[in-house]
N, C-alpha and C positions, 0 to 999 in steps of 0.2 A: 504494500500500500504506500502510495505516495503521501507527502506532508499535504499538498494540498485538500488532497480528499480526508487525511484525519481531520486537517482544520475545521474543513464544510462540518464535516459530520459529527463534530462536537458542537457547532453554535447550535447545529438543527437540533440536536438530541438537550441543548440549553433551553431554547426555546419549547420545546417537550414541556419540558420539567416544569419552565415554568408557568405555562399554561395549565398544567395540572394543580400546582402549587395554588394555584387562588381558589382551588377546591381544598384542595388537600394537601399540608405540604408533606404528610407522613408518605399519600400513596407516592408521591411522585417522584420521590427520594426511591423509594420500592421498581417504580417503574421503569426510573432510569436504569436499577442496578437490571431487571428484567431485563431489558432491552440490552446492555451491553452482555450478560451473559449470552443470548440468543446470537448476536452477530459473531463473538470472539472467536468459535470455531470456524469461523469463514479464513482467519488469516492462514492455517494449516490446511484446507479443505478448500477453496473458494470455487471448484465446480460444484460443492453439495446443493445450491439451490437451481433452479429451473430460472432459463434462459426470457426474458422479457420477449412474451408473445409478440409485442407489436413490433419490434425493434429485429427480432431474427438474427439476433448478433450474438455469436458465442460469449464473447467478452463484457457483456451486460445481464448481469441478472440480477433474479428480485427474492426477495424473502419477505416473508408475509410473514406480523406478528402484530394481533389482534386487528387492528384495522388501520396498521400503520404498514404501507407498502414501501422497504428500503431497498434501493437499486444502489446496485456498486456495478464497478465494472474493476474485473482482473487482467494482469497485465499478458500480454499475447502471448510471453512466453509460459504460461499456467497452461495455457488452451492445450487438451488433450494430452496434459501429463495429472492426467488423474490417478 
């Protein structure tokens, strides 16, 4: 994973939290920790989710967790060294 994509995907996953946090700041602390468990086998694994239907690009996929749809894309040399 590049710096740039950790970057993006900490403000996003900031802004998460804190859109939960003006409900709840307990669950959202929970949800964050949720959420980065569910991605973190992506960095050893990053074929395990399915390829973004619309996109038809190996190097784009998506992982679905509860109703939050996260697209990464992996770097070409991953592709087909599963």
């Amino acid at each position: 994973m590049n710096g740039k994509f950790i970057t993006r995907a900490y403000y996003r996953l900031r802004e998460i939290k804190h859109f939960i946090s003006k409900h709840s700041p307990e669950w959202a602390t929970k949800f964050q920790n949720f959420l980065i468990s569910k991605v973190k086998p992506l960095s050893s694994h990053p074929q395990m989710e399915r390829i973004v239907p619309e996109k038809q690009d190996p190097s784009i996929r998506e992982l679905i967790v509860n109703h939050y749809r996260i697209i990464y894309k992996i770097d070409a040399a991953d592709i087909g060294n599963a």
